[in-house]
C-alpha positions as CSV (number, residue, x, y, z in Angstrom):
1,X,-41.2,152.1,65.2
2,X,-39.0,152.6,61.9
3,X,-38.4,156.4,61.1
4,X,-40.4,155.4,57.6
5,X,-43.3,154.6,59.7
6,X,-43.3,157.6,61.9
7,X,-42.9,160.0,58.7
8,X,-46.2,157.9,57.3
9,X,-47.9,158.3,60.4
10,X,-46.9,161.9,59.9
11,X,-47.8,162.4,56.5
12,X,-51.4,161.3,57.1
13,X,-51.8,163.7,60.0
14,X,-51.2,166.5,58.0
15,X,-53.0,165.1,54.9
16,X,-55.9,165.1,57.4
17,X,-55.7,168.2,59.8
18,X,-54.8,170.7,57.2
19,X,-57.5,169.9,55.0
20,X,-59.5,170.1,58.0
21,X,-58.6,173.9,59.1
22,X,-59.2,174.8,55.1
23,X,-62.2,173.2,55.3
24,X,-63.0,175.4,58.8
25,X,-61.8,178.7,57.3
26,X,-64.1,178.0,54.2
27,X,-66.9,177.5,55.5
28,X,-67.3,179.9,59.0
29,X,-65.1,182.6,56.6
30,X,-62.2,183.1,59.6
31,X,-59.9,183.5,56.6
32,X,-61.6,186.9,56.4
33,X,-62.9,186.0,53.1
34,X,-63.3,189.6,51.2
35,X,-66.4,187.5,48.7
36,X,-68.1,184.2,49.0
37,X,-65.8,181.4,48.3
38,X,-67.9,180.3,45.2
39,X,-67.0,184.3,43.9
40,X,-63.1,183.7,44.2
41,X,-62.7,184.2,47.8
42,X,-61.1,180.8,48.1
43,X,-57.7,181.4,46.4
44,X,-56.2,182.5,48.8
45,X,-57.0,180.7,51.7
46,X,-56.6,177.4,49.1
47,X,-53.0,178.5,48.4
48,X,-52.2,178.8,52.6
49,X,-53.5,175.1,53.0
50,X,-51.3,173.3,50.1
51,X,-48.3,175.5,51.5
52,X,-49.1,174.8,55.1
53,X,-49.1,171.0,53.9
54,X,-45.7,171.2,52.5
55,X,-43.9,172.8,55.1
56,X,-46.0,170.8,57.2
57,X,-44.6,167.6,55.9
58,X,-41.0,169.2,55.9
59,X,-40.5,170.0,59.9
60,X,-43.1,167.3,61.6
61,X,-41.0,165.0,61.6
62,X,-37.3,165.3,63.1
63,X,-34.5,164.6,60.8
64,X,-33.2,160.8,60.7
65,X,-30.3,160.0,63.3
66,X,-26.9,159.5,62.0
67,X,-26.7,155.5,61.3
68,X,-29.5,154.7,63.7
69,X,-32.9,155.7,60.7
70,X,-31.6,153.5,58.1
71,X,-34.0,152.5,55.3
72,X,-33.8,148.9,54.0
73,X,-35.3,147.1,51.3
74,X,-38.7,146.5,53.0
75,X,-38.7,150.5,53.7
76,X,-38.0,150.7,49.7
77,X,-40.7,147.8,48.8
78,X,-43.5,149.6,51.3
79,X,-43.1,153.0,49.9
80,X,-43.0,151.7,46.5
81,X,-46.2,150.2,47.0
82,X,-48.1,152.6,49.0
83,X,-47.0,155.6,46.3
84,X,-48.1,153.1,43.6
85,X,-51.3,153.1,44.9
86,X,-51.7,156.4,45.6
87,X,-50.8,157.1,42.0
88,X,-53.4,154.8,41.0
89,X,-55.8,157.1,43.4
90,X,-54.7,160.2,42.1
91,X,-54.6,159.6,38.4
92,X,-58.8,158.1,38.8
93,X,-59.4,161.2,40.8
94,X,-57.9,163.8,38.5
95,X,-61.0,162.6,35.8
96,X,-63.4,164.7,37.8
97,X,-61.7,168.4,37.8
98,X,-60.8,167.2,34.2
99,X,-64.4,166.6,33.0
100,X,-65.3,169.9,35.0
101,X,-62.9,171.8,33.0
102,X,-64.6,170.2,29.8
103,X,-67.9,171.2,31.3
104,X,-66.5,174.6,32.0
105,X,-67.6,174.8,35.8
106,X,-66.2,177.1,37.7
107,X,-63.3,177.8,38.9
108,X,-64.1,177.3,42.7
109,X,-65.1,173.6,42.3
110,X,-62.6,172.3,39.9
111,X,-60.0,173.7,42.2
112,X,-61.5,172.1,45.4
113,X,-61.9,168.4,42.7
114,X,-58.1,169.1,42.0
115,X,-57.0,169.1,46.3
116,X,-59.7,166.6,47.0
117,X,-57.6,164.3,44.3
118,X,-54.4,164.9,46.3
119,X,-55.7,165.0,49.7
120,X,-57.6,161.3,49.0
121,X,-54.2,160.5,47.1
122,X,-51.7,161.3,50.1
123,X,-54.5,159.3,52.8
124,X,-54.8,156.1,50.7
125,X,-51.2,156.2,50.0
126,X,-50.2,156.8,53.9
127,X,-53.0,153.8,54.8
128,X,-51.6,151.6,52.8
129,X,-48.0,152.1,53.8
130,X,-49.4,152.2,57.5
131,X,-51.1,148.5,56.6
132,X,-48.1,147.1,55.2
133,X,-46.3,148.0,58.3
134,X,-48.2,146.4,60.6
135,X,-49.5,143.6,58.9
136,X,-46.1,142.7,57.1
137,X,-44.7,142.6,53.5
């Protein structure tokens, strides 16, 4: 398996399991949630989950070996396109916490529209990439 691949393969397990504990702690409160999360109880335990995901995504997968985790231009074209996609993904998704800021919701829900936009972002980016490996360029 390419080291691209297994960092994809990585990439989506985090984009799914640390969503997944947020989503735990938010709703049985083991965050030790001082208010209700719709209050403003969900900062914090929001802010743990986004950094969790990036050092996460930093130390899950071991560094490249010397010479032997090369990326070559189908690497390059597969992460081109999977990002592009993602992109595409993100920027459609980002119209919902924007029309909830227009709508002046609070703040609880157009934080959790804003990580739902990443978090669908970072899994249809990793699928696609994932697809294009397996099927082919």
């Amino acid at each position: 398996m390419p080291f691209e691949e297994r960092r994809t393969w990585a990439y989506l397990a985090t984009a799914l399991i640390v969503p997944a504990g947020y989503l735990l702690v938010l709703v049985t409160g083991l965050g030790g949630l001082s208010a209700s999360p719709a209050e403003g109880g969900f900062q914090v335990p929001l802010l743990v989950a986004v950094g969790t995901g990036i050092v996460a995504n930093m130390f899950f997968v071991r560094p490249p070996r010397k010479g032997r985790d090369r990326r070559d231009e189908r690497d390059a074209e597969i992460g081109r396109r999977g990002e592009r996609v993602g992109f595409i993904v993100l920027g459609a998704a980002m119209i919902v916490p924007f029309a909830l800021v227009m709508a002046e919701a609070a703040y609880f829900w157009t934080a959790h529209a804003m990580y739902l936009a990443y978090v669908a972002s970072a899994v249809v980016s990793s699928a696609v990439k994932l697809v294009l490996y397996r099927r082919g360029l």
